[in-house]
N, C-alpha and C positions, 0 to 999 in steps of 0.2 A: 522648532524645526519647520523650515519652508517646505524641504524638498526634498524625493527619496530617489534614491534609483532603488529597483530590484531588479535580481539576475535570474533568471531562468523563468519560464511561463507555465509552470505546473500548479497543478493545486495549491500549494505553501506558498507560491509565490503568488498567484493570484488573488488568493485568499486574502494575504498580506496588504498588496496592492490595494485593493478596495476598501479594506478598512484606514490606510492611512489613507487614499482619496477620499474619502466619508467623513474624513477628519478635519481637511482643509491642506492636504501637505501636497502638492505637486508630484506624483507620481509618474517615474517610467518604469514600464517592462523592458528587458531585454534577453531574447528568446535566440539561439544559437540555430535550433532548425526552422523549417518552413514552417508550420506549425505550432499553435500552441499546444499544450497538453504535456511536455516531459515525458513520463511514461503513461498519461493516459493521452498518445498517439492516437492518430484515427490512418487506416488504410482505406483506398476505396478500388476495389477490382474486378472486372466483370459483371459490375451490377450488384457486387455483393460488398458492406460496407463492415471494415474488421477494427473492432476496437485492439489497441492494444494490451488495454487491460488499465486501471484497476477495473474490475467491473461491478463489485458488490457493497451497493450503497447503503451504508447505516446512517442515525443519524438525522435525518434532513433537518433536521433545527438547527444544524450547526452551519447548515448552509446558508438557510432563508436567513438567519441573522442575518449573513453578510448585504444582503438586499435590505432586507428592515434598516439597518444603520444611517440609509438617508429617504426610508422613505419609500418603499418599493416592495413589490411581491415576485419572490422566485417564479412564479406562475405566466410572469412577462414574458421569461426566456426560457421557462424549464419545464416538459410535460413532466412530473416523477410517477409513476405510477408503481403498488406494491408486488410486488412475488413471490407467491406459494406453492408450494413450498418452499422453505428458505433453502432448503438443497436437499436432494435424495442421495444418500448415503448406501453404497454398493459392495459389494464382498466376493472374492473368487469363488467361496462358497455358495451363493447365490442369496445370502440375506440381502435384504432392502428395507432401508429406515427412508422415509420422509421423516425429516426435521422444519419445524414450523414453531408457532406460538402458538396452536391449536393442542390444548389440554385434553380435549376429550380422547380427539386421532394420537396424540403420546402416548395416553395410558395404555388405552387398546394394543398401542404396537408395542407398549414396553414389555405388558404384562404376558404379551404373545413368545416376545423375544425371554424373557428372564425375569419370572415372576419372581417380586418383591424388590427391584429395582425403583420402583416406583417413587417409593415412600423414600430412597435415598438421594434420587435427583430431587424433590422437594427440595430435601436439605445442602444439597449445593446448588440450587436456585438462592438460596436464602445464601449461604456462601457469595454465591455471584452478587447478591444485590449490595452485600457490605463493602466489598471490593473496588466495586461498579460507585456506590457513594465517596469513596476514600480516593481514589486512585484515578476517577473521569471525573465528576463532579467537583470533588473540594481541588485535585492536583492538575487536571488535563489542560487547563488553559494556564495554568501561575509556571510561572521561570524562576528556573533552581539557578540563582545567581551568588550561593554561598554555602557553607558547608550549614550553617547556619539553619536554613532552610531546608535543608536533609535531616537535619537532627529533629526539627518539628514534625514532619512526615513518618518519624521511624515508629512510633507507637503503634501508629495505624498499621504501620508494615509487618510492626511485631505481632501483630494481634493477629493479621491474617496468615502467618507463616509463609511472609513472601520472600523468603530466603526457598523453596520447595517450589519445583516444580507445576506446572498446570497438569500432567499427567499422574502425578504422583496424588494431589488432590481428589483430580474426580476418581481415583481410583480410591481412595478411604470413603464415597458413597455410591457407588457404584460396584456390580461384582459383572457383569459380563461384559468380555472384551471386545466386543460387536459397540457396548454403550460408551465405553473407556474411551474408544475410538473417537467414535461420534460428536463424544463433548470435549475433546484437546484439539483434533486437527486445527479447529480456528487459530488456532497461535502461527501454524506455518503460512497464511493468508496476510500474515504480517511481516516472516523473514524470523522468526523464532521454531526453535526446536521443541517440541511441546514435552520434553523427556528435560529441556535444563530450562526452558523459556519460565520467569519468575511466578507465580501462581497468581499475581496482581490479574495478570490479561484474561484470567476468568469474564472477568467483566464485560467481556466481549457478550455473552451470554444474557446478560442482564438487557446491555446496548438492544443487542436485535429482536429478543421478545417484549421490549419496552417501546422499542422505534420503527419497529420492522426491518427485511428486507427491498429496496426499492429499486427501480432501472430508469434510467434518462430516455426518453422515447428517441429513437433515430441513435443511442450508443451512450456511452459515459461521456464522449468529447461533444456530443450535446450540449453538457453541461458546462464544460468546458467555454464552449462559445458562446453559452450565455454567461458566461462569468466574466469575458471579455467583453459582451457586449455591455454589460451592464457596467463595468470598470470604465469602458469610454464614452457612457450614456454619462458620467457623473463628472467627466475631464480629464479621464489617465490616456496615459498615451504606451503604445507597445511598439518593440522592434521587431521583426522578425527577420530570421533568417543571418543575423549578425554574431557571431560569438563573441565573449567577452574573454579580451587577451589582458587585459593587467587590470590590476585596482590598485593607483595610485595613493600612496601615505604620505604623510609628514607629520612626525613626531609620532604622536600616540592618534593620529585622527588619519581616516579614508579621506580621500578630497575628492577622487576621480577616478569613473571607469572607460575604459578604452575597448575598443572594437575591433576587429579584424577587415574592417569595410574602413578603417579610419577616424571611424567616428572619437570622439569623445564628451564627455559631460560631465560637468560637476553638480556636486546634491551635500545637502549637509550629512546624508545619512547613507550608507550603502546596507542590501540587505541580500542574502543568497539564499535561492532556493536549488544552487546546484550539489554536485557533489562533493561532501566537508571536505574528502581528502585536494579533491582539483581545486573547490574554490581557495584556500589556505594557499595552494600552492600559484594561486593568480596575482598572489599581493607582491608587489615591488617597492621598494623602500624602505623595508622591516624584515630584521630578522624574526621577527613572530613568523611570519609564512615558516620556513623552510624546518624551525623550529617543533611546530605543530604538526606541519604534514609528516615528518618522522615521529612522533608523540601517536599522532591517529592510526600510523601503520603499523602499530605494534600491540594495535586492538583487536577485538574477533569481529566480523565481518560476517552478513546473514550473506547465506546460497545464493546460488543465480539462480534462473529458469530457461527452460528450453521449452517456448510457446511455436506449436504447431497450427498454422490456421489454414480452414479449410472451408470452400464451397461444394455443396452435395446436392444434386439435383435428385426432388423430391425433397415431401415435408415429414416430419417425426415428432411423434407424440413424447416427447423428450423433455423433463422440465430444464428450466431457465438454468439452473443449476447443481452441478452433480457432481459427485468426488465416490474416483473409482478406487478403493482400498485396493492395494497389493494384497499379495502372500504374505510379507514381510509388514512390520511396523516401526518396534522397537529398532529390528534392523537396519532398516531401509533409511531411517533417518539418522544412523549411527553411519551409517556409509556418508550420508549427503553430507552430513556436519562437521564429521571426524576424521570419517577413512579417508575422503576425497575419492571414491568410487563410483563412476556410472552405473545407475545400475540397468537391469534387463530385465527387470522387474517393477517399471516406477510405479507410484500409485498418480492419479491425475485425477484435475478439474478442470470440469467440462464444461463450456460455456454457449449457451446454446438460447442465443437473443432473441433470433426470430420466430421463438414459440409465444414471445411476447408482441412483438414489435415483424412481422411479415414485410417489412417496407424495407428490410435490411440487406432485402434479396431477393433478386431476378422472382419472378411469379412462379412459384412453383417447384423453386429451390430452396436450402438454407445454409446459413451462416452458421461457423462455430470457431471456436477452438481449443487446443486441450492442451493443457499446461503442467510439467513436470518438473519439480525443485531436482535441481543439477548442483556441483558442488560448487563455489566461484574457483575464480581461473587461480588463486592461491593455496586451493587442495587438490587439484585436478590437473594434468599435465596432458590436457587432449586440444587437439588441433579440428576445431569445430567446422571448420573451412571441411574436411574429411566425413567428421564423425557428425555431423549436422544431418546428411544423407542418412546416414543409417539409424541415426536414432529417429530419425521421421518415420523409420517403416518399423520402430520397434511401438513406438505409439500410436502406428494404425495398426497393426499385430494385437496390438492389448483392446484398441477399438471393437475389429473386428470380431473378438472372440467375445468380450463382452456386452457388445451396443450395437452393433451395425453391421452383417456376416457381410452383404456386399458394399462394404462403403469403398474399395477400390476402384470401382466400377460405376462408383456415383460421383467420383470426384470429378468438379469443373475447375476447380483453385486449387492451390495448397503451395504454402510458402512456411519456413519455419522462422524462429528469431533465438539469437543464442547468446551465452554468455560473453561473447565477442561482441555483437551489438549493441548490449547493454554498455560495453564497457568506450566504443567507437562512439554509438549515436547519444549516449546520456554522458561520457566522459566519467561513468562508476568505477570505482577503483576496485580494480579484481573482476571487475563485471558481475558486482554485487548489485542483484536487484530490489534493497530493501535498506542498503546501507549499513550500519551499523546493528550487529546481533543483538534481540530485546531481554538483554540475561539482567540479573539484580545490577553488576557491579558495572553494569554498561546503560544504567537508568537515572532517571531525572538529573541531578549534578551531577554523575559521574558520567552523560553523554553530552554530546558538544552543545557548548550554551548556548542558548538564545540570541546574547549580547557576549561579543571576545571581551576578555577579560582584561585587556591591554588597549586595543585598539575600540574606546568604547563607544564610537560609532559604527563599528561594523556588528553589524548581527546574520544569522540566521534563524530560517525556516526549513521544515522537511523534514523528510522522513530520518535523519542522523542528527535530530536535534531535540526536546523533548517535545511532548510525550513522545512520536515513534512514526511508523507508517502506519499504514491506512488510510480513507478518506478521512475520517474524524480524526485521527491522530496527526494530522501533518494540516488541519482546518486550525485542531486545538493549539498548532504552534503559532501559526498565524495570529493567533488571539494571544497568545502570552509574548510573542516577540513584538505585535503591535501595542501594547501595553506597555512596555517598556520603553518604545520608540515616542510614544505622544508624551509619556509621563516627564 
């Protein structure tokens, strides 16, 4: 293989990019808005500069490889620096967990919260770490390109009962529902329901007390543009601003992608890091397209989000990151997932950069924003254009009584982003922001392959292709779709 195109300029896709530049293969990007990043977007408003999120960095080895591959240190383009706590955990009732990798500060606050929990989060640390070896290590970069390949995997799967829930586990070592909480929410961080999401994504757990938590100085699309910088320090070339309207086939092979600017290009290889349902339905000359994207709609599809971001004159002793529990839990995500209900009660994460990074915002101000899982536009029948308004002031309501009595009064910004956005500016189906739901029967071969199974030069990356979302989950497909692509 001479030469790749990739579609879309996100993480998966850049990721991807550099490693097949690294490899010797001629590389284009082709990025649909002004920007690179996909959903890790960058806003700049008033002097106040708003990531769109992802924002919580695990992991960094799986990045700086991509720089080692020729020769290079992340450190060229990327300040990372770490953040502790890894989040402060919040309760209507007024409990407060700092979560960190700091053993001593856990006991103390466990033993405070629910003596003898202790000795059982050990045991599902130990849990996490079998998971975390089985499920990121031995599977997170390898492509499930047979059933073949699932049948090797299931032992492992079997031993750790990853047919059961991540909720359902840490509740066999844990007894108070203050800790229950604490150690599952990470599953919705990814587009999983931590009540059906598989018990594999434990591992999350092992990931950030092994790697830490970390932030890109200046925002996550820092990183971002050092991942392009470094892509065209080595010969890749990127589009922006052009969307990709067809992918040319004949017979069983891609030949060529076409532009909306008129462009087109041929490569021996096409690779997507857009939306599986859109890009499927981009291919002209094969009934594979029209095939699949009816085949993918008749999958479950994780939540949207409804991202509030806001400038607040004046600074706050507020960590980096913070997840406000509801009243509701079991509930609450029984609504998001199931009911297709708004609620009025969301729970949210708060993101709040400039406790780290002060340069995000006017002198004397800060940056934030606070993010509530919404149901996608296929359980949910609300017209966001309306209801975007008022759920803005349902999420400074839940602020203000929780976090910030006058933050209406401190506001200089505030803009929201909705599951309409997600579905306009990323072309996500349903205005799902995570893609495809992380449940058993929607994992490794059973979610969209790496490489189509027909058309075997076409591949994807991202978040609806294995392993999943996250930064490290949609790095790790970059690595297993690039593997397939050289080999």
């Amino acid at each position: 293989m001479k030469s790749a195109i990739v579609i879309g300029a996100g993480f998966g896709g850049l990721a991807l990019a550099i490693r097949l530049q690294s490899a010797g293969v001629a590389t284009t990007v082709i990025e649909a808005r002004d920007r690179p990043g996909g959903r890790a977007y960058v806003w700049e408003k008033d002097g106040h500069v708003f990531d769109a999120g992802p924002t919580v960095i695990t992991d960094p080895d799986c990045l700086q490889r991509l720089w080692k591959l020729s020769g290079h240190d992340m450190a060229q383009d990327v300040d990372l620096v770490p953040v502790t706590p890894f989040y402060r955990l919040s309760w209507p009732d007024g409990t407060v967990f700092d979560y960190s990798n700091d053993d001593a500060d856990l006991k103390r606050q466990m033993d405070a919260l629910s003596p003898g929990d202790w000795a059982g989060y050990q045991r599902f640390l130990a849990y996490s770490a079998g998971v975390f070896n089985e499920g990121y290590v031995k599977l997170g970069t390898k492509a499930f390109e047979s059933i073949g390949d699932m049948l090797k995997a299931a032992p492992a799967l079997a031993k750790y009962q990853a047919w059961r829930s991540v909720y359902s586990i840490v509740s066999g070592y844990v007894k108070d529902e203050h800790l229950r909480q604490a150690l599952s929410f990470h599953t919705l961080l990814v587009g999983g329901n931590p009540m059906t999401c598989s018990s594999i994504y434990a591992l999350i757990h092992k990931l950030e007390r092994d790697g830490g938590v970390w932030f890109a100085m200046g925002g996550t699309n820092k990183l971002i543009a050092g991942m392009v910088r470094h892509f065209e320090r080595i010969g890749g070339t990127i589009r922006l601003g052009d969307p990709v309207v067809g992918i040319e086939t004949e017979g069983e092979r891609a030949t060529a992608v076409r532009t909306r600017s008129g462009w087109r290009g041929e490569a021996d290889a096409v690779a997507s890091n857009g939306d599986i349902v859109h890009s499927y339905g981009l291919l002209e000359g094969s009934s594979r397209g029209p095939r699949q994207v009816k085949a993918l709609k008749r999958k479950s599809f994780s939540p949207s989000l409804f991202v509030l971001h806001f400038g607040l004159e004046g600074t706050f002793e507020i960590p980096h990151h913070s997840i406000l529990f509801g009243p509701r839990y079991k509930e609450l995500v029984g609504d998001i997932y199931r009911g297709g209900k708004l609620a009025t009660d969301p729970a949210l994460y708060l993101h709040h950069p400039t406790i780290t990074d002060p340069s995000m915002a006017p002198e004397g101000c800060s940056t934030f924003y606070a993010l509530a899982p919404v149901p996608h536009m296929g359980k949910a029948d609300v017209d966001w254009a309306v209801e975007g308004e008022r759920y803005k002031e349902v999420v400074l309501d839940t602020l203000a009584e929780r976090l910030i009595p006058d933050i209406r009064e401190r506001l200089r910004v505030c803009f929201h982003y909705t599951p309409d956005d997600f579905q306009t500016d990323l072309s996500a189906h349903l205005g799902s922001a995570f893609s495809l739901e992380p449940v058993l029967w929607q994992s490794a071969w059973f979610r969209t392959h790496n490489r189509d199974d027909q058309i075997r030069n076409l591949y994807f990356v991202g978040a609806g292709t294995h392993p999943g979302a996250g930064i490290p989950g949609v790095v790790g497909s970059a690595e297993a779709t690039a593997g397939l692509m050289l080999a």
